[in-house]
N, C-alpha and C positions, 0 to 999 in steps of 0.2 A: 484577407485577414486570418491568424492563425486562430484557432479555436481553444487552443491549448497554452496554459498559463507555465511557464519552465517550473520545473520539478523542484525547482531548488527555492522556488516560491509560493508553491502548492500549501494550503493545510488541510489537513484531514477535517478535525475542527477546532475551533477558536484555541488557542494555546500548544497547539499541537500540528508539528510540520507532519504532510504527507509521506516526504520519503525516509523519517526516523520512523513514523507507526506501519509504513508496507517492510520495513527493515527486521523490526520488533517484532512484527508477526509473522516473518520467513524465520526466524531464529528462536521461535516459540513454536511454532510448527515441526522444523527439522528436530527440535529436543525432545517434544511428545511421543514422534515416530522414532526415535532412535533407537529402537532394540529391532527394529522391522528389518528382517533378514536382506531385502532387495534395498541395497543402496542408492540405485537410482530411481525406483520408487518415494527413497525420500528428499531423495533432489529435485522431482516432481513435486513432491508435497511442500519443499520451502517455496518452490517457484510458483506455487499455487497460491500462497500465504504473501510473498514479494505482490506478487497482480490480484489480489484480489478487490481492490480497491482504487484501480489508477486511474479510472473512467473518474474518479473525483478531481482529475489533474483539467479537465475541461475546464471553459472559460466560464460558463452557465453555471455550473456547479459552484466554482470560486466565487462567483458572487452569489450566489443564493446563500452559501455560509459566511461571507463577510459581515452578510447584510443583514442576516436573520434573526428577528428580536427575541 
């Protein structure tokens, strides 16, 4: 059994899909750093901003925030 609930039915929390808020926050990251002279430093920095929260896409996780009063 997969452990892992598809992305496309993830949420971060209640009202709010996981992969619009790891989106939002790779494209608020890359904006912040955008005067940073090394550009793939900041392709690192959205990519850091994209994953920083996909361990929420677990099945454990999905239902502790479904469920949580």
């Amino acid at each position: 059994m997969s452990h892992i609930v598809p992305l496309k039915e993830s949420i971060a929390r209640p009202g709010s899909l996981l992969i619009e808020h790891l989106v939002n926050v790779k494209e608020a990251m890359s904006a912040f750093f955008q005067d940073e002279r090394d550009s793939v430093r900041v392709e690192l920095i959205g990519l850091a901003g994209l994953c920083h929260d996909i361990a929420k896409n677990h099945a454990d996780w999905q239902e502790y925030i479904r469920t949580k009063k």
